[in-house]
N, C-alpha and C positions, 0 to 999 in steps of 0.2 A: 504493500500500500504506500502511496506516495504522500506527501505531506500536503497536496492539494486535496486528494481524496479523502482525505482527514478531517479538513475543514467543516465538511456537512454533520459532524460526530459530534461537535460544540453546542450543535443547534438540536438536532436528534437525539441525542443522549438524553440531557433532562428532560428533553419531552417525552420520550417514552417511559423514562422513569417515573414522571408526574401521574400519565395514563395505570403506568399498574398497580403505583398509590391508591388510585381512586378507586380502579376497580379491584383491588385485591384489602383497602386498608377496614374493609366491613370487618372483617375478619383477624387480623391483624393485631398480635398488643403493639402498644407505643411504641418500646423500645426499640422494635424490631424495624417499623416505617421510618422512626428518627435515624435510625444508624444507616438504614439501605439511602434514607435520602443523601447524610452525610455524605458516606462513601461514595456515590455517585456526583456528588459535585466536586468534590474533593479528586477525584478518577479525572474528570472533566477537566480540572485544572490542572491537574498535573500535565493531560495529554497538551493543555496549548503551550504549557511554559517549555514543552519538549519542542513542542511546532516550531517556538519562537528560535529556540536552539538551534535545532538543525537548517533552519529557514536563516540566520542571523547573515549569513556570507554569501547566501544564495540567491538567482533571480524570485521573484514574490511569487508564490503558490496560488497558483488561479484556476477555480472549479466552475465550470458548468453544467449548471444540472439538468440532466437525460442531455448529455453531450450536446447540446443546440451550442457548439461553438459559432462565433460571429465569422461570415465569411465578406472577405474585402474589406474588412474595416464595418460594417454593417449586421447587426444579428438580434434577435426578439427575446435570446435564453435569457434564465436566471442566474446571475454569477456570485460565486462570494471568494472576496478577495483576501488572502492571508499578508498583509503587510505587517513591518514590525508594529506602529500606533494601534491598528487594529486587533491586532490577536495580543499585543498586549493589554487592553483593554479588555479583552475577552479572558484575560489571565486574571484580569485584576478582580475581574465582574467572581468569575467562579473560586479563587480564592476567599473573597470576603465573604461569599455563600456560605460555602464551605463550614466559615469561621460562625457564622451567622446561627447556621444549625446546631453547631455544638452549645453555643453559648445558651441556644432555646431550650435545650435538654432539659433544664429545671427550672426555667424559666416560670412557665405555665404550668399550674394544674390539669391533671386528666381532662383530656380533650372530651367532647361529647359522646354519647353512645355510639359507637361503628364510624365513627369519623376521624380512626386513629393516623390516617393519611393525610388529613385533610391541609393540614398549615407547611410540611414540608411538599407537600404535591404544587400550593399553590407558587413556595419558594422555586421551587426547581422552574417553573415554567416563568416565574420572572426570570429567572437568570437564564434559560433558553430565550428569550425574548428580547434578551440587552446583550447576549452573545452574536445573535442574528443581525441585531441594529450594529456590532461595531465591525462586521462580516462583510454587511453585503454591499453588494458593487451598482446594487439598481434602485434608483430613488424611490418606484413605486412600493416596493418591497421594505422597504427602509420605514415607510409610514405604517405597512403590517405590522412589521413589528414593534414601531411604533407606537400604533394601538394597541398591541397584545399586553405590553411592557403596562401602559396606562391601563387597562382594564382589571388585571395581574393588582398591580399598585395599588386599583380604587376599592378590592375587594379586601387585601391586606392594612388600607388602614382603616377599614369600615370592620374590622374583625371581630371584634367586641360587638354584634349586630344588636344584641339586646341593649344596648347604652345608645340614647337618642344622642347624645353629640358624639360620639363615633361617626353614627350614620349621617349626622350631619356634617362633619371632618370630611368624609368621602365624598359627600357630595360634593361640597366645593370642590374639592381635590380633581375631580370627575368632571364638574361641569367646565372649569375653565381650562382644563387640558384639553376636554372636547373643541372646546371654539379652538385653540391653536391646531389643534388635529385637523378640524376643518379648512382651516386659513392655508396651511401645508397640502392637503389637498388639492383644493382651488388655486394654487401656486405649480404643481406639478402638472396639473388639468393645462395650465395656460403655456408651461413648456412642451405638452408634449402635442398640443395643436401647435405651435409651432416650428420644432424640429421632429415630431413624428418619433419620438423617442422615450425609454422612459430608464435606460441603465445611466449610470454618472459617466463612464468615459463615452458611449455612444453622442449623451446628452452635450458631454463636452467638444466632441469631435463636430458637431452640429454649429454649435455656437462658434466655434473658432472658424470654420466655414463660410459663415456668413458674418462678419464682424458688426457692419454697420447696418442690418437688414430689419432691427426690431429695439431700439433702444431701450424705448418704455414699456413695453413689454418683457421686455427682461429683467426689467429691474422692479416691473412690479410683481413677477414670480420671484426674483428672490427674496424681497419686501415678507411676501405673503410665507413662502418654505419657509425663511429665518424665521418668523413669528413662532410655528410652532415649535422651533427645535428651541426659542430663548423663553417659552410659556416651559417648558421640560427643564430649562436651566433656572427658571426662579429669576431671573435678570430683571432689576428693576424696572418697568414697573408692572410685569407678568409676574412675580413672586409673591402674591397675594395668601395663594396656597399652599407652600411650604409651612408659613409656620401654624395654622391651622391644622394640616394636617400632621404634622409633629405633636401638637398638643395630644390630641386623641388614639395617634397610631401605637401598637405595641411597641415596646423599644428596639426589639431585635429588627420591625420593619425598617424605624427610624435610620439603624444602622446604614441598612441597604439605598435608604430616600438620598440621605446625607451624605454617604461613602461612595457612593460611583452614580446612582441613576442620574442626580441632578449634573455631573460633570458629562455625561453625555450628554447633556442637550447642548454643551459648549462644544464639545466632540461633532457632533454634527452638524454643528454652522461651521466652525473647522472644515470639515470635509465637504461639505456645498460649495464652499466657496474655490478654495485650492483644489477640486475635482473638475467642476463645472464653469466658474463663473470667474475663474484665477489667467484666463487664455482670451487673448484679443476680441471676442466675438461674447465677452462676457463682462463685467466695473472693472470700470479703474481701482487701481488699489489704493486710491488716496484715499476715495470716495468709502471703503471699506475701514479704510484702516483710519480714518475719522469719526466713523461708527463704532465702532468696537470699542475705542478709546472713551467716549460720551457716556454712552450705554454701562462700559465696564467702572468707570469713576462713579458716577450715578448708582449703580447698582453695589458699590463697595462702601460709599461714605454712609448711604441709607438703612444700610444695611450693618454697620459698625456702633452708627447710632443707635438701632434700635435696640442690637443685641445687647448694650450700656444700659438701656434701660428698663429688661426684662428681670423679673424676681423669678418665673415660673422656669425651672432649669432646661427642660427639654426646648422650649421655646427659646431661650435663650442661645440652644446652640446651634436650632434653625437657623435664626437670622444669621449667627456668625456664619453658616453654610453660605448666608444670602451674599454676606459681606465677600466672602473667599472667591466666591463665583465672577465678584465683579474685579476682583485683583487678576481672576483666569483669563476674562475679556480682555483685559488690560494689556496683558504677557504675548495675548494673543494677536493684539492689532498691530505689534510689527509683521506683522506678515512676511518672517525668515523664520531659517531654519534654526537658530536660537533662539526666536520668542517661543518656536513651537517645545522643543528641549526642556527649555524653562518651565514652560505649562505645565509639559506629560510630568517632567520627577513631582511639580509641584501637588499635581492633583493626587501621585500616589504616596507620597506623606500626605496626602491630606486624609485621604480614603482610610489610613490605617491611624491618624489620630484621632478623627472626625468620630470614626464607628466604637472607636477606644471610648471616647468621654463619653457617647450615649450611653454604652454599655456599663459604667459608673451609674449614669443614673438609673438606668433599669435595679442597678446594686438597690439605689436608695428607694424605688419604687418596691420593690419587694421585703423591704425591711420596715421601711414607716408610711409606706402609702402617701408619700406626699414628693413634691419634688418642689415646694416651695421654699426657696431659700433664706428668708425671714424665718418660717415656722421651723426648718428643719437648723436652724442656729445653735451649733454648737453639740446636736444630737449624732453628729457624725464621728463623733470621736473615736468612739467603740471599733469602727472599719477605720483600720489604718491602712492597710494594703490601700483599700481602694481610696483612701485619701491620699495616696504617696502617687498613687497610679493617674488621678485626676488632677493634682497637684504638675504632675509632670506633661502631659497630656495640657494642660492650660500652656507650658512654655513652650512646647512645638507648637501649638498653633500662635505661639505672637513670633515665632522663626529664631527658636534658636538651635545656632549651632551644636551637634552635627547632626541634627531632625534633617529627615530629607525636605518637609516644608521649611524650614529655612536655606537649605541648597537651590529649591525650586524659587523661592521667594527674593535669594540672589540672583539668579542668571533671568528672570524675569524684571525685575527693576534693572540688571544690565542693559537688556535686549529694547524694553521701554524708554528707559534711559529719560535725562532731564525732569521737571518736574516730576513727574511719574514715579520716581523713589520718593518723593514724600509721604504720597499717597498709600504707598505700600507702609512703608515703617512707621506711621500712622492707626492705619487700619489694622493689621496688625499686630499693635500693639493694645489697640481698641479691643478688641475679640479675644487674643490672650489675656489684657487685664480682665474682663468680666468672669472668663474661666477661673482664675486666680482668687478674685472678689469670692469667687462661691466657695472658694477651695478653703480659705480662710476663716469664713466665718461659720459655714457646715462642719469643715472633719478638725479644726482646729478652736471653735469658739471666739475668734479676735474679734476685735471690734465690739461695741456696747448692743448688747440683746434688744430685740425689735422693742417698740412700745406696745402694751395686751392689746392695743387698738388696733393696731395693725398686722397681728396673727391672727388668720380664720378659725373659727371657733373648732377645738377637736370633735371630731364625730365617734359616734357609737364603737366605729371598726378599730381604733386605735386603742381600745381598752385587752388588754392583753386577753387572748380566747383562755377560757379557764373550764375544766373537763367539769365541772362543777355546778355552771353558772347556765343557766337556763338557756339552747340555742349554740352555747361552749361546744366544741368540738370532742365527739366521746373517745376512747381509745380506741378504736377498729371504723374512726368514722374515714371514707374515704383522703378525706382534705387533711388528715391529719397532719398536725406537725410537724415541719421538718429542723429536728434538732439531730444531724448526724453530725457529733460531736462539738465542741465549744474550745473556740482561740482567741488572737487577738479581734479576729473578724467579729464579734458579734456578742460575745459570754457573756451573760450577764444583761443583755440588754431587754430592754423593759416595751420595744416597741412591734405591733403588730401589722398584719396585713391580714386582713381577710375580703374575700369577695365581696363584691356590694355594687349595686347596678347605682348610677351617680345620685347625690341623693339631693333632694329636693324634686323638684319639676323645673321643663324646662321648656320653655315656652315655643311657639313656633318660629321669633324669631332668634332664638336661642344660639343660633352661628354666632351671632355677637357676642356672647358669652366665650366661646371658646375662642374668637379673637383678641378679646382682652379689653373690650368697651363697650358699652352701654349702647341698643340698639334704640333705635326710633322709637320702638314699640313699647319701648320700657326694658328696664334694669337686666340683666344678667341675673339669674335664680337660680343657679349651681350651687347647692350650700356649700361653702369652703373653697369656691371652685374661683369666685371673684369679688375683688373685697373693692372698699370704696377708695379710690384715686383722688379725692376732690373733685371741685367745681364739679358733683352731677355723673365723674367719669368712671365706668368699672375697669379695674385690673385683672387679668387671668393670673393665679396667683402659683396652682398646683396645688394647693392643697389637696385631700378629697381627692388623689388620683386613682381611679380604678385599681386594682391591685390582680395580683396575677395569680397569687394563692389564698386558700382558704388559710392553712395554718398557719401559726407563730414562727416567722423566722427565725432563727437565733445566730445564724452566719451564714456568709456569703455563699454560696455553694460551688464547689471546685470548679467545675465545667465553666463558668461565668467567668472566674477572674481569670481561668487559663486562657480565654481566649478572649480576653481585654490585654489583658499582657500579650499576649501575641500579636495581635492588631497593633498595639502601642510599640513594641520592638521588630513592627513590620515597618512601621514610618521611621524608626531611627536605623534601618539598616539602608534603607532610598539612600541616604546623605553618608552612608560610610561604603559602598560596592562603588570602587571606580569603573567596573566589566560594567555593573548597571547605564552607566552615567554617557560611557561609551557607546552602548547597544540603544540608548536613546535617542542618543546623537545621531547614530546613521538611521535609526527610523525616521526620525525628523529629517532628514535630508530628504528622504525618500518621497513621505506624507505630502512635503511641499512641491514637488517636483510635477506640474502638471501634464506637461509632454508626455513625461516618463510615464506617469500612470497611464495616461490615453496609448500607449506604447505597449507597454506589460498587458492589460488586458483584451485590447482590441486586436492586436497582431502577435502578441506573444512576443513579443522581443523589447529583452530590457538593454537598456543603453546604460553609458557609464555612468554614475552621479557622483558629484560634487560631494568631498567630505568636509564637514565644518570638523573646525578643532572640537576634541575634546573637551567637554565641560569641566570645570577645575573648581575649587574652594578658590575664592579670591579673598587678600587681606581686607579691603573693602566690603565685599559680599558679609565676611564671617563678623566684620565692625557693625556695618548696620544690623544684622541680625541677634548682636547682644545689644542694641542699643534700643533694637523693636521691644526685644524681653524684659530688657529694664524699665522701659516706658511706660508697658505692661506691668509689672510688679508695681513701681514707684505710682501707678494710678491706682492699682487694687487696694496698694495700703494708705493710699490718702479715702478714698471711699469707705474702707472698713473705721478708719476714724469718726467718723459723722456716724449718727442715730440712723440704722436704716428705717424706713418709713416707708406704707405704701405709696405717697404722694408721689408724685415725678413734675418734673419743672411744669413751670406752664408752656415755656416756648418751645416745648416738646406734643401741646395739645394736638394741634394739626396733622403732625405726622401719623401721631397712634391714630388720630380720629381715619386715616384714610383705611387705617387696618380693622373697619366697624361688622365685617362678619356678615354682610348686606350683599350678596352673591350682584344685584345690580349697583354696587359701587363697586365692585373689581371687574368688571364685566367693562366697565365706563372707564376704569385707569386701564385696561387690556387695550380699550380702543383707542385712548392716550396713547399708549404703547406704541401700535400700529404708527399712529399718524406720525408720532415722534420720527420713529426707525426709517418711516418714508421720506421724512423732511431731511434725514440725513444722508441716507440714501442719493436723493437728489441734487 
């Protein structure tokens, strides 16, 4: 078998895996479907990180499937392309799977009756879904699985179906991914009436053909493509939905939202562009790389800011996703083969930070039901692992040396160059301090304890379950307990989690509540879920967060921190493998090279490419990125000195107010979005 042939195994693997989940998991105890899922994404990854291997020195591996090779330069097959960007992505995607399923192991309580399949079946076909999207060579195809990837998504963060702001989480999640889904559509519709085409080098070969035959029309297909692949990236001001759907989604989803799906939507405006749209008969690259620059500063400041200003932990390290995404744009708009360099290391420290701190907080979701960091003040002490591990995890994301996000967040302020490093060691240092802030006053107590006014009243579930107590969990009851053994993780601790559907009511317009403000219709009604901000305004707080077990945790459970540490010593290896640093480089040669790809897959013949140097630690690089960390520290500990409170500035009103949970106010900043992208475009 050749390592082209191999390629359709990426995408067929988990899907068949997920098929005999479904119909074999009636049957099936847990253990059995958790581990065959593992195993199989874990299988999966290994074969691409071999593909990449043996592929590293080689012309790029190009499958067509039922042989419809293209004859003349012209052909209708489906292709998927094994380039190093690509099938690393596809490495990254089934690695963090991988990670993802072991950390679920104890995650969750006993799944439902006969539904012991059901959560790793639906994982496996996300990660066939986002292996497909970084695979394929044909834009139509590229929106399949596109929608499969969101479809996959909207059922994973709606998973908790019986909790109405779940179901309302997905749905945002769902409805404004849908309009970009649509928009990308209607974009592909309007290239392929006019080049008759629908693969990216065919698509490309068209365009270059005809240079000056369709201006506006081309550029109002890219308009429209870009839109859905920057709704998928969270890019200001399409990121409405990330941090709603973080709120409500399980953590182990969260990991997967935050660690690679959203950086493919950056990954595929990436490849639109440098595929299709990078060659004569397609923008100028000023025009592009003015865009990406707007977009990416916008979508990083807004996104730094917000994360500074959240209490609720999971939402908190949304927006910093929002914020990183617009530093990815940024990296991205030189439009060379070292802005791209810079990107890929950055986004894989990011992937293995990013999923690291979720997976912290899933820790604190399973121990005290809350992940508000006012209430949980000081309650963290008892988990020192996962204070040291969050602790550290806050300093690679403000770039420090030798995190591979501070390697990537060097050669990307290189590549960007002038102003453009501000905004990085800035931002940055913005996202890191708030991690830090948490880190300090949860696992360490610093800083002066909330005032009673501004912790959410505790609820019922917080009273330690006692086998005694009416409702208490009996000794043979299934949810029982999990006290396998007592350490530093947990001995002794006093706090509980038990199942509880969200408590209070929640009104129809209740999205608001899970965004973090007060909707039209009146107040947020999530008991614990959203406390008063002033002036009128609610806060998403965390308190009151669903929980994952019925019984009394009493420590962290193996499987969770092993593969938080894993994840976290995946990002700090990005920034120490110089092989790594080098196999990035020629992929980025490669990714960029438009000819070349229209070369490789339309005729089979690859030509020489141009090698950039080797990416390096620079004494500059490794200065700003203790000087982002220190920014980050020196902020966290000037914050932890002040009274936290739930108030937040006033002249922070406007900003949250855009974030009101009103599916027609994102709907309305999407079509802002739109006009925005056009006028720059233009």
């Amino acid at each position: 078998m050749t390592a082209a042939h191999a390629l359709p195994l990426l995408v067929a693997g988990p899907l068949l895996g997920a098929a005999l989940l479904v119909a074999t998991g009636r049957w099936l105890p847990r253990y059995v479907a958790e581990v065959f899922g593992t195993v199989l994404a874990a299988a999966t990854a290994v074969l691409a990180l071999v593909l990449l291997s043996v592929t590293a020195h080689r012309p790029t591996p190009v499958e067509w499937a039922g042989g419809w090779r293209p004859g003349q330069g012209a052909g209708v097959g489906i292709v998927l392309v094994g380039d190093g960007i690509g099938l690393g992505f596809a490495a990254l995607v089934s690695v963090l799977v991988a990670a993802v399923l072991v950390y679920s192991w104890r995650f969750f309580d006993d799944p439902p009756a006969h539904q012991a399949g059901a959560f790793p079946a639906l994982i496996l076909v996300f990660q066939a879904a986002m292996c497909g999207f970084t695979l394929t060579g044909d834009l139509f195809n590229a929106f399949v699985f596109f929608e499969l990837m969101g479809v996959v998504a909207y059922a994973l963060t709606g998973y908790r179906v019986e909790e109405a702001r779940a179901v309302q989480g997905a749905l945002t999640f769902g409805f404004l991914n849908s309009l970009g889904g649509y928009a990308t559509l209607l974009g592909i519709g309007l290239l392929y009436a006019h080049t008759g085409a629908l693969g990216l080098a065919p698509l490309g070969a068209a365009l270059d053909a005809a240079p000056h035959s369709a201006g506006v029309l081309v550029k109002a297909a890219f308009v429209l493509v870009a839109t859905g692949f920057l709704v998928k990236a969270a890019a200001f001001p399409f990121h409405f939905w990330l941090p709603d759907a973080h709120t409500v989604a399980p953590t182990p989803v969260c990991m997967l939202l935050s660690g690679v799906m959203v950086q493919l939507g950056v990954y595929g405006t990436a490849r639109l562009y440098f595929t299709v749209f990078a060659g004569p008969g397609g923008l100028p690259g000023t025009d592009v790389r003015g865009t990406l620059l707007v977009l990416g500063v916008l979508t990083a400041l807004a996104g730094a800011l917000l994360c500074w200003l959240q209490r609720h932990i999971k939402r908190l390290l949304a927006f910093s996703t929002v914020a990183h995404t617009g530093l990815f744009l940024v990296g991205l708009a030189s439009l060379t083969p070292e802005g791209v360099t810079g990107t890929a290391l950055y986004v894989l420290g990011h992937a293995g930070v990013k999923a690291a701190l979720f997976g912290c907080a899933g820790v604190l979701v399973d121990r005290f039901g809350s992940v508000d960091e006012q209430e949980l003040h000081g309650r963290g002490g008892e988990l020192r692992r996962v204070g040291v591990l969050f602790t550290v995890g806050g300093l690679a994301l403000a770039g420090l040396p030798p995190f591979g996000t501070g390697l990537g967040k060097a050669l990307s302020e290189e590549a960007a160059g002038g102003w453009a490093t501000v905004v990085f060691v800035l931002v940055s240092a913005a996202t890191g301090g708030a991690v830090l802030r948490v880190a300090g006053g949860v696992f360490l107590g610093l800083g002066a304890p909330p005032a009673e006014a501004d912790v959410p009243a505790r609820t019922a579930r917080e009273r330690p379950p006692d086998a005694t107590e009416p409702g208490g969990p009996g000794p043979g009851d299934a949810g029982a307990a999990r006290t396998d053994g007592t350490d530093a993780d947990g001995a002794g601790g006093t706090g509980a989690a038990e199942t509880a559907a969200a408590a209070g009511t929640w009104s129809a317009a209740g999205v608001g509540s899970v965004a973090g403000v007060e909707s039209a219709a009146g107040p947020a009604s999530g008991a614990g879920s959203a406390s008063a901000a002033g002036d009128g305004d609610a806060e998403t707080t965390g308190a009151d967060e669903p929980a994952e077990t019925r019984g009394k945790v009493t420590r962290a459970p193996d499987t969770m921190l092993a593969a938080t540490g894993a994840l976290l010593a995946g990002g700090l290896a990005v920034g120490c493998v110089p092989g790594l640093w080098a196999a990035v480089s020629r992929a980025a040669d490669s990714f960029t090279d438009h000819t070349g790809y229209l070369a490789t897959v339309l005729f089979a013949r690859a030509g020489p490419l141009p090698h950039s140097p080797v990416p390096q630690w620079t004494a500059t690089g490794v200065l700003l990125g203790l000087l982002s960390a220190a920014l980050g520290a020196g902020a966290a500990c000037v914050a932890l000195r002040t009274v936290p409170s739930g108030v937040r500035p006033r002249w922070s009103r406007p900003l949250r107010r855009l974030h009101s949970g009103h599916l027609g106010d994102y709907v309305a900043c999407a079509l802002a979005g739109v006009t925005l992208l056009a006028a720059l475009v233009w």
